[in-house]
Every structure is written in structure tokens, then in C-alpha cells.
C-alpha positions as CSV (number, residue, x, y, z in Angstrom):
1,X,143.7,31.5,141.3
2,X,144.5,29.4,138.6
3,X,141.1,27.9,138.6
4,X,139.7,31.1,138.3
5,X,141.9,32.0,135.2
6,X,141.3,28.7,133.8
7,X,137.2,29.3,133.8
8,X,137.7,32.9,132.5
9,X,139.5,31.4,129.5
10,X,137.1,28.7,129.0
11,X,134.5,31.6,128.9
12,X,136.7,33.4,126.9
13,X,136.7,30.4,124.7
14,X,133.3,29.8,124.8
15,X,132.5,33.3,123.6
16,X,135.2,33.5,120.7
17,X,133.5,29.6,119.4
18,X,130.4,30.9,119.3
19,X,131.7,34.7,117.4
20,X,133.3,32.3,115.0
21,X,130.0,30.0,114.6
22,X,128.1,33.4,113.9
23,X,131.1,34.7,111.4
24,X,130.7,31.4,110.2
25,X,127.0,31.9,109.3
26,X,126.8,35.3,108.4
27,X,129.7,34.4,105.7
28,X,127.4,31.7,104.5
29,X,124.6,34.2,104.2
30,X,127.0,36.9,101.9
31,X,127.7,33.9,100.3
32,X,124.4,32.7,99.7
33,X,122.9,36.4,98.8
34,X,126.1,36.5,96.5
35,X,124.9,33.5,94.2
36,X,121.5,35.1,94.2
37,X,122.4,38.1,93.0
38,X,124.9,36.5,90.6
39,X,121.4,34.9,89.4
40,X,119.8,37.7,89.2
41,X,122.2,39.4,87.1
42,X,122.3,36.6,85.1
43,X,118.4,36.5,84.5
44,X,118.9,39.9,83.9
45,X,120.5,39.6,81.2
46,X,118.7,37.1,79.5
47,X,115.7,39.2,79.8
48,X,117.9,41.8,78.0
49,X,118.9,39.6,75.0
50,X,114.9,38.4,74.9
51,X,113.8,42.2,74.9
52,X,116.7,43.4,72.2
53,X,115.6,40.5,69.9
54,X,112.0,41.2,70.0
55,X,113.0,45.4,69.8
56,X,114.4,43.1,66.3
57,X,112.2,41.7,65.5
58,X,109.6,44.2,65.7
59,X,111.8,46.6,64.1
60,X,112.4,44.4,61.0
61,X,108.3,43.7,60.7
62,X,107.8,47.7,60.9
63,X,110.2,48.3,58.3
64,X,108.4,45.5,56.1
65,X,105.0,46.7,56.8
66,X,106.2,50.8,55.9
67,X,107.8,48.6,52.5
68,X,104.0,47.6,51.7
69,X,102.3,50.5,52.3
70,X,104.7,53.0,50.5
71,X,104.2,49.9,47.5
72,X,100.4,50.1,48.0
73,X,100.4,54.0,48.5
74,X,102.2,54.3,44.7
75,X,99.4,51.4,43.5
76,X,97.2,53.3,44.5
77,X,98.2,56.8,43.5
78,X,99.0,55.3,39.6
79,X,95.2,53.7,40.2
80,X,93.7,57.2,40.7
81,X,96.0,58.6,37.9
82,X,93.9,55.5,35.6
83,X,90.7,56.5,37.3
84,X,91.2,60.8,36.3
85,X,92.4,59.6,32.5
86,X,89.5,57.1,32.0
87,X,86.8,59.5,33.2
88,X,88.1,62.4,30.6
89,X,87.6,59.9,27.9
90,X,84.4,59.0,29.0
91,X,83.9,62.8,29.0
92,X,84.8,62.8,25.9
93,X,82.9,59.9,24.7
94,X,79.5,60.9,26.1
95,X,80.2,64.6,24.4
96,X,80.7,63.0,21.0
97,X,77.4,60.4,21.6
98,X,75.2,63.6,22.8
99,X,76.3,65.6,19.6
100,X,75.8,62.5,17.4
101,X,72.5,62.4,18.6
102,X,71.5,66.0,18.2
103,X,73.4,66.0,14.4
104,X,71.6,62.9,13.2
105,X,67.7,64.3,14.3
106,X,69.3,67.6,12.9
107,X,70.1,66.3,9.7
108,X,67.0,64.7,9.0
109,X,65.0,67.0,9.6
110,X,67.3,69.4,7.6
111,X,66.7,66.7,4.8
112,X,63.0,67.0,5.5
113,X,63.2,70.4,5.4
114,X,65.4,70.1,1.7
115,X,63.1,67.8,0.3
116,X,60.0,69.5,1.0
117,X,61.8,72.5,-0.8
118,X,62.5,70.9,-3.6
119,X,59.3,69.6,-3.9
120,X,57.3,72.9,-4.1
């Protein structure tokens, strides 16, 4: 009998070496998906710190480009302004040339007109 006990506990053994062999490895394997999703975490959130400095970055060229265009928005605005005051002096100007050139013909003639007058 106690050969029989004695291979029962050397199966008994056997089977406990290799359940700790296996604990062994699946341990090894939480361990080994633990560091990769340590990793990942940590790639994670370097891909966050890339994405919030371009979100930045982006953010400080938008608000430089809205500073250009508000500036070339009044340029042009004060432009137009120039643009509405020179055209009513031209306006002006070509009023004044067209009644200088109906006055002068005017006059002349009106001279004409005297002179022959006078003359009879």
C-alpha cells in the first residue's frame, strides 16, 4: 500500500509542478500584457501632448490671421472711404470744367453779339 500512496503523491506532485509551471506562465503573460499596456498609455499620452500643442499652435496662427484680416478689413474700408471722397471731387471738378467750357464759348459769343451792337 505504501507504494501505491507513494505513486499517487508523485502524481499528485506531478500535477501541482506542472499547475505551478502554467501559473508561472500565465503570470508572465499579465505581466507581459501589463508593460504593454503601460506603453500604450504612455504613447497615449504623448500623442495627447503632440495633439494639444498643435490645437496651440493652430490656435495662436488663427488668432494671427483674424489680427490681419480685421487690420486689412479697416485698410480697406478707410480705402473705399478715399475712393467715395476723391470721386465727389472729381464730380466736382468735371462740373466746374463743363461750365467753364459752356461760359467761355458763351461769353464770346455774347462779346460777338456786343460788339456787333456797338457797331451798328
Amino acid at each position: 500500500m505504501a507504494d501505491s500512496q507513494t505513486v499517487r503523491l508523485d502524481r499528485i506532485e506531478g500535477k501541482i509542478d506542472s499547475m505551478a509551471t502554467e501559473l508561472n506562465t500565465g503570470f508572465v503573460t499579465i505581466a507581459r500584457m501589463e508593460e504593454r499596456i503601460i506603453a500604450l498609455f504612455k504613447d497615449n499620452e504623448a500623442f495627447q501632448r503632440q495633439i494639444t500643442q498643435l490645437e496651440e499652435s493652430f490656435n495662436k496662427r488663427v488668432d494671427i490671421l483674424e489680427t490681419i484680416v480685421a487690420e486689412q478689413s479697416k485698410t480697406i474700408n478707410r480705402q473705399n472711404q478715399e475712393i467715395r471722397d476723391n470721386s465727389k471731387v472729381t464730380q466736382r471738378i468735371t462740373k466746374l470744367f463743363w461750365a467753364a467750357m459752356t461760359a467761355i464759348p458763351t461769353g464770346w459769343i455774347g462779346l460777338a453779339f456786343y460788339m456787333l451792337r456797338e457797331g451798328m
